[in-house]
C-alpha positions in Angstrom: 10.3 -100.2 27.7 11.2 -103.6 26.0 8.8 -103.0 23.5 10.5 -99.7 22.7 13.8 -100.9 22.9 12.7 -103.8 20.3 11.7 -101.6 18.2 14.3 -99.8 17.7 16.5 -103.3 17.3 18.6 -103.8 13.9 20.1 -106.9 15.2 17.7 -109.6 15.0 17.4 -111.9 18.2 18.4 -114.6 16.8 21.8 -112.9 15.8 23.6 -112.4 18.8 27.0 -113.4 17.2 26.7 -110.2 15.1 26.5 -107.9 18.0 29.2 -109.7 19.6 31.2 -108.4 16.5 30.4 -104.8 16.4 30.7 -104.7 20.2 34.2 -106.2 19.9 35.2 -103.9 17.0 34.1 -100.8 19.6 36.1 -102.6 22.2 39.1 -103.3 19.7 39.1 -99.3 18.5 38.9 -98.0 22.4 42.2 -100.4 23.1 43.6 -99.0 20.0 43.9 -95.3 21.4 45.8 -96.8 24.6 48.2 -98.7 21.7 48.6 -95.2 20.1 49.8 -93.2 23.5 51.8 -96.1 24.7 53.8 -96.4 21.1 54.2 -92.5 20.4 56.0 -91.7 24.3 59.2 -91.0 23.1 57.4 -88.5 20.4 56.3 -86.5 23.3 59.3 -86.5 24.5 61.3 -85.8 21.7 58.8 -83.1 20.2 57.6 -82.0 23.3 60.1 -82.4 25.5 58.2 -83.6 28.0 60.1 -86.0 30.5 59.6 -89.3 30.9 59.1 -89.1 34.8 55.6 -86.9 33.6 55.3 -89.7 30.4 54.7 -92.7 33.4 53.1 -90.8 35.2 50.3 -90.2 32.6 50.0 -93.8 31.6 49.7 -94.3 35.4 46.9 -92.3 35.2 45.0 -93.5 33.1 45.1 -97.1 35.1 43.8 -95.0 37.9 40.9 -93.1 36.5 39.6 -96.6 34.7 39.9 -98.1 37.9 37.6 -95.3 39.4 35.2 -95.4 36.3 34.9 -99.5 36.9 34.2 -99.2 40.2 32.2 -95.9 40.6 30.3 -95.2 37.3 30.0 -99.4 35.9 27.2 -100.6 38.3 24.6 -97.8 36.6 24.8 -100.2 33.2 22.6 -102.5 36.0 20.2 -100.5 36.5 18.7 -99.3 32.8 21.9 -97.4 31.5 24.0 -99.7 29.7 22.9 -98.8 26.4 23.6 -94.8 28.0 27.0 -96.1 29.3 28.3 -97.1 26.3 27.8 -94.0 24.3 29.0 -91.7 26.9 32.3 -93.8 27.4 33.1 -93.6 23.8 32.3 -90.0 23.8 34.4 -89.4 26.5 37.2 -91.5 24.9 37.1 -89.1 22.1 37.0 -86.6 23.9 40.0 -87.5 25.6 41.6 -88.3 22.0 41.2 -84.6 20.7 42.9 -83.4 24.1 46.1 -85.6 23.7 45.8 -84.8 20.0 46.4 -81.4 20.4 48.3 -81.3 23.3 51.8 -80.1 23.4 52.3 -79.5 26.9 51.9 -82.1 30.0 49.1 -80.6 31.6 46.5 -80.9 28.3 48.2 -84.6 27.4 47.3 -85.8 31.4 44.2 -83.9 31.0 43.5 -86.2 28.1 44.8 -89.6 29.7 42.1 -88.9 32.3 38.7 -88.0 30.3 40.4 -91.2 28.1 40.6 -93.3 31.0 37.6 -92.7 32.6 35.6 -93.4 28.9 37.4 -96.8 28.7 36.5 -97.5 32.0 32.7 -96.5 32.2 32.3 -98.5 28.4 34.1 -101.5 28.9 31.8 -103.8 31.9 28.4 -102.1 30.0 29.8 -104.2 26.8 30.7 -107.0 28.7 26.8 -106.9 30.2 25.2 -106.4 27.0 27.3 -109.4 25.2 27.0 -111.7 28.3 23.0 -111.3 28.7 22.3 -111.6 24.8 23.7 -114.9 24.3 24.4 -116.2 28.2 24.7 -119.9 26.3 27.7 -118.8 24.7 29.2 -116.8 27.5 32.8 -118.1 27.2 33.3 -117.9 23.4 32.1 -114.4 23.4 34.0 -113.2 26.2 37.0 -114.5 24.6 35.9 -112.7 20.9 36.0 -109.8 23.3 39.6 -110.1 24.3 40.8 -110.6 21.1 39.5 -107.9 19.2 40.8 -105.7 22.9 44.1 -107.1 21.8 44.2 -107.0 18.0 43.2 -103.3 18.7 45.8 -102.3 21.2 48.2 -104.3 19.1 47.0 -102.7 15.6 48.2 -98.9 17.8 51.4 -98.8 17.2 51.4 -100.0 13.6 49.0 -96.5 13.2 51.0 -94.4 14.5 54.1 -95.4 12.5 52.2 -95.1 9.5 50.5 -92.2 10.0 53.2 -90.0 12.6 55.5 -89.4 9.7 53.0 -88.0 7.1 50.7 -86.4 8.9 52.2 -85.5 12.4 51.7 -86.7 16.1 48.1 -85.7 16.5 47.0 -87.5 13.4 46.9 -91.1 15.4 45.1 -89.5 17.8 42.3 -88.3 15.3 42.0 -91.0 13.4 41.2 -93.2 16.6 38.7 -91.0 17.7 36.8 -91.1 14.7 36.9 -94.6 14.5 35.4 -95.4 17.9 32.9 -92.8 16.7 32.0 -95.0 13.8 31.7 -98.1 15.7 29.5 -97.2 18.4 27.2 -95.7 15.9 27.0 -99.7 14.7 25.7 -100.9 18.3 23.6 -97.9 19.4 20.3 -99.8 17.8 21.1 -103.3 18.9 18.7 -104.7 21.4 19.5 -104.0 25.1 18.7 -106.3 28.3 18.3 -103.5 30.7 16.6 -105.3 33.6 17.5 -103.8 37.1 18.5 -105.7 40.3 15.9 -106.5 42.9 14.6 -103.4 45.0 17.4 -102.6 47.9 20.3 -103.8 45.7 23.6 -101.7 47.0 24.3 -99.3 44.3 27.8 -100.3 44.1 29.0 -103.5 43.3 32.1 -104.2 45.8 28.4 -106.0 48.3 29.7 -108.8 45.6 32.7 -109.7 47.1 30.6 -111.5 49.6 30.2 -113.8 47.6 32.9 -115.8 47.5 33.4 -117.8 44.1 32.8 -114.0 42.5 35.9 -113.1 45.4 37.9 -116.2 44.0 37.4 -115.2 40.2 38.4 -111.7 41.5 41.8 -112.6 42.7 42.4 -115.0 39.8 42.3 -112.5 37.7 44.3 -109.7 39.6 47.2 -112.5 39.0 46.7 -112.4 35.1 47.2 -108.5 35.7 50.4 -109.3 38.2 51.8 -111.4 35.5 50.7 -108.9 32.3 51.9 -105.4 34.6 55.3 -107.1 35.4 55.6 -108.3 31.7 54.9 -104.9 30.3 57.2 -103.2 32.9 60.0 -105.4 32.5 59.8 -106.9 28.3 62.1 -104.1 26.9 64.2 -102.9 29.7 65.6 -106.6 30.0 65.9 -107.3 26.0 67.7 -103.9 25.8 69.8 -105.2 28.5 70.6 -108.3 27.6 71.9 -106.4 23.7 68.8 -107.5 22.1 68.1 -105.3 18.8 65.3 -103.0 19.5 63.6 -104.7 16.9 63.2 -107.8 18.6 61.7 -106.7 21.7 59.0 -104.7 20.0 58.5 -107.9 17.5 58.4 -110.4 20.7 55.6 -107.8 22.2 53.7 -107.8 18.7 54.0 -112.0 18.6 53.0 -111.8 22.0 49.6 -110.5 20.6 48.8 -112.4 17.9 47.5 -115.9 19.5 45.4 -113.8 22.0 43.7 -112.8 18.4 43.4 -116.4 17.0 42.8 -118.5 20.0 40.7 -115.9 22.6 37.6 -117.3 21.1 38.5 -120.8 21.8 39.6 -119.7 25.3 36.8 -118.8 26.1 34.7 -121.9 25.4 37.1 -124.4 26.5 37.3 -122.2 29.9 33.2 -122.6 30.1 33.4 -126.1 29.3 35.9 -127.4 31.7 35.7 -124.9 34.3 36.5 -121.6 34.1 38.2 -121.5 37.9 40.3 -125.1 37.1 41.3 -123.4 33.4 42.7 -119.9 34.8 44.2 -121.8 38.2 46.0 -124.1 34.8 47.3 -121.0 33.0 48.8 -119.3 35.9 50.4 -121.8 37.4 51.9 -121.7 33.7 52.1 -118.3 33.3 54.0 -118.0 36.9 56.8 -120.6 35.4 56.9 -118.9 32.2 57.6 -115.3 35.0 60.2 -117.1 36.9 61.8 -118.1 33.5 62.4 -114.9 32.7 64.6 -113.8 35.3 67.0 -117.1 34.9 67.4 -117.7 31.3 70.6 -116.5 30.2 70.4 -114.5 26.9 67.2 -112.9 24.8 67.2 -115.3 22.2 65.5 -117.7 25.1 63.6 -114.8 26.2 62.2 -114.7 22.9 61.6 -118.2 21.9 59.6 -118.6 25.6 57.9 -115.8 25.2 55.7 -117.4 22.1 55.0 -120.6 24.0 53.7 -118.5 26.6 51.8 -116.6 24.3 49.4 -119.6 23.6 49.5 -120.5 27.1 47.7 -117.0 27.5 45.8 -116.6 24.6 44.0 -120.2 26.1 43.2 -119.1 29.3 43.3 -115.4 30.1 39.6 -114.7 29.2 38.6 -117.7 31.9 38.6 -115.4 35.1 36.0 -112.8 33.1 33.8 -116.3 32.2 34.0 -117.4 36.2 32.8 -113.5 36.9 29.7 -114.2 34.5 29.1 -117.6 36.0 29.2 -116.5 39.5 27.0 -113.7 39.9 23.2 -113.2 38.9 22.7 -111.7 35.4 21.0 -108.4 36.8 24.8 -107.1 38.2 26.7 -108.6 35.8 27.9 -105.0 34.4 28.8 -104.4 38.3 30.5 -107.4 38.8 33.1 -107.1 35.1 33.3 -103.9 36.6 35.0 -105.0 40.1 36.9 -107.7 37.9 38.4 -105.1 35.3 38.9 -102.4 38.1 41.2 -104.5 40.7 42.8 -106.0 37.8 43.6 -102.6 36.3 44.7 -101.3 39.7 47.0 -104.5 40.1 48.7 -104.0 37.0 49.5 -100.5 37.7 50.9 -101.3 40.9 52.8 -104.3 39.6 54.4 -102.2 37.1 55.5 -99.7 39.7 57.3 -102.0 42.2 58.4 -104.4 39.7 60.5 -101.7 38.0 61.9 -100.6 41.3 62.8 -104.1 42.2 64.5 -104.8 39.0 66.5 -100.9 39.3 67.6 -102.4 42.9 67.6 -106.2 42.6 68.4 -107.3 39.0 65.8 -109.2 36.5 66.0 -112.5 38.8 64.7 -110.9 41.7 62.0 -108.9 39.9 60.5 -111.5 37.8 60.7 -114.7 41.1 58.9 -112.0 43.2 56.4 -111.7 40.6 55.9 -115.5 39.7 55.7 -116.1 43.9 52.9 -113.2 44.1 50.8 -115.0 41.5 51.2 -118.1 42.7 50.2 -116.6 46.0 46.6 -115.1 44.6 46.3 -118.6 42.6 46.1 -120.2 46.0 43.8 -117.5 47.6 41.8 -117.5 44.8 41.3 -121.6 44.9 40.0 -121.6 48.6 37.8 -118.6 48.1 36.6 -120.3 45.2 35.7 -123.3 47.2 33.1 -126.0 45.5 32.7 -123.3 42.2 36.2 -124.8 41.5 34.7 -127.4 39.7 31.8 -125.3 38.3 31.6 -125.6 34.4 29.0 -125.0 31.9 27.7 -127.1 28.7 28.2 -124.7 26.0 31.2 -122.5 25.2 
């Protein structure tokens, strides 16, 4: 089977970086058709006049069925299908595409959220796999290539659909995306695949990992990055619009939000190898949680705003350090199992974040909503530390 697989490989061995590439431009395009839905809502609604109770409830939906795909279908990329995982995600993604492309009416536009989600979720931990085992050396800096070309490619969405909305129509976003991820997973199909298998009696499921506790710990690190991001994304343009803020500025603070996640994910990444991957996420959510509680007590957007870009780099830094601790604390045969927990409970934490966040601030004002949030991530950040135990201080040589 490795023979075969060798074969058949157009990126030579000692090329990993180039497959880390391509992999992150497939991860960059399937983030890109989540930027797309989440920027054309209020064409939906306007066009379609579709509500936008049913418009949060499809986004919510599509947390929901990644979540499912990460937990259920990942842990098969262990056991000889990443390279089958991959494709069939990104089908299904464009499957999912065409659906919300053509839909007009809720039912085909959840319809498509679903077969969407569950692509993104069944793709996303076989990448992380197959980038993590062909260069495990360089685990952090590629880890944190992956996250910025996930950003640049949910950031790049919106700025599609504006251009493209107004000549061509609502679907045409939709289209384009789908080809696209088309395209780029034809570009990986050939590169050389690790698919060794765990050890005979291996639980097919990957949730047996939880057991082990530095893997727990890097868990519930990084369910607070999605506590901070779910809050943030709930809250960012209810509270500019409410403080008068042109609508301009919010989405510009979201799209400057983005842009050191692009620049600096790679350097994450390897900074969060070299000195520790559990001491450089505890770092940047301690930070992140003052940046939260900032939010609800600063007194106008212009200090909204200018906060938001220093905490911007704080993220960019050390976001991609709890997907590094994942790598370093399970054995390479489940790593596709393991991102898989990781990416699941995050995703579930930020959809669950998002929900009682925006009740608390409808009820409670932006104080309230944003100090709850910045106590519940200080809260995992503490859990995750004494799960973590001894692997606090666990660092590799390269980045």
């Amino acid at each position: 089977m490795t023979e075969q697989l060798a074969a058949h490989d157009t990126d030579a061995p000692d090329r990993p970086s180039g497959s880390v590439i391509r992999f992150g431009l497939l991860l960059g395009v399937l983030a890109m058709g989540y930027g797309v839905l989440f920027a054309m809502l209020d064409e939906f609604r306007d066009e379609y006049g579709i509500a936008e109770g049913r418009l949060g409830f499809v986004i919510g939906v599509g947390f929901l069925t990644s979540f499912v795909a990460q937990i259920l279908i990942a842990p098969l990329a262990d056991r000889g299908h990443a390279r089958r995982l991959v494709v069939l995600g990104v089908a299904m993604n464009a499957v999912g595409l065409l659906l919300m492309a053509t839909a007009t009416t809720f039912v085909p536009l959840l319809l498509g959220r679903v077969v969407a989600g569950l692509g993104v979720g069944t793709a996303y931990p076989a990448i992380r796999r197959i980038v993590i085992l062909r260069d495990p050396e360089h685990l952090g800096h590629n880890l944190g290539t992956l996250l910025a070309w996930d950003v640049a490619g949910f950031a790049a969405g919106p700025a599609l659909a504006a251009v493209l909305i107004g000549p061509f129509g609502v679907s045409a976003p939709f289209l384009v995306v789908a080809g696209a991820a088309v395209l780029a997973a034809a570009s990986v199909v050939r590169v050389r695949v690790d698919e060794s298998v765990p050890a005979p009696g291996t639980p097919r499921l990957a949730v047996d990992l939880l057991r082990i506790r530095p893997f727990a710990g890097a868990v519930v690190l990084g369910c607070a990055v999605f506590m901070m991001i779910g809050a943030f994304d709930a809250l960012w343009s209810l509270v500019m619009s409410d403080l008068d803020a042109a609508e301009w500025i919010a989405n510009l603070g979201i799209t400057l939000f983005a842009l050191p996640l692009i620049f600096l994910g790679s350097l994450g990444g390897r900074l969060a190898q070299r000195i520790g991957p559990f001491r450089f996420a505890t770092l940047g959510l301690v930070g992140g949680a003052g940046f939260m509680f900032l939010y609800g007590v600063l007194p106008g957007a212009g200090w909204l705003f200018a906060v938001v870009m220093v905490h911007s780099i704080n993220d960019a830094l050390t976001v991609s350090s709890t997907g590094v601790a994942v790598g370093m604390s399970v054995d390479p045969s489940r790593q596709a199992g393991a991102q898989g927990v990781l990416g699941g409970l995050q995703t579930l934490t930020a959809g669950m974040t998002a929900i009682w966040t925006g009740a608390l601030y409808e009820a409670a004002g932006r104080t309230v909503a944003y100090t709850v949030c910045a106590v519940g991530m200080l809260t995992l950040v503490a859990i995750g530390v004494w799960l973590a135990g001894p692997a606090w201080r666990l660092s590799g040589a390269r980045g």
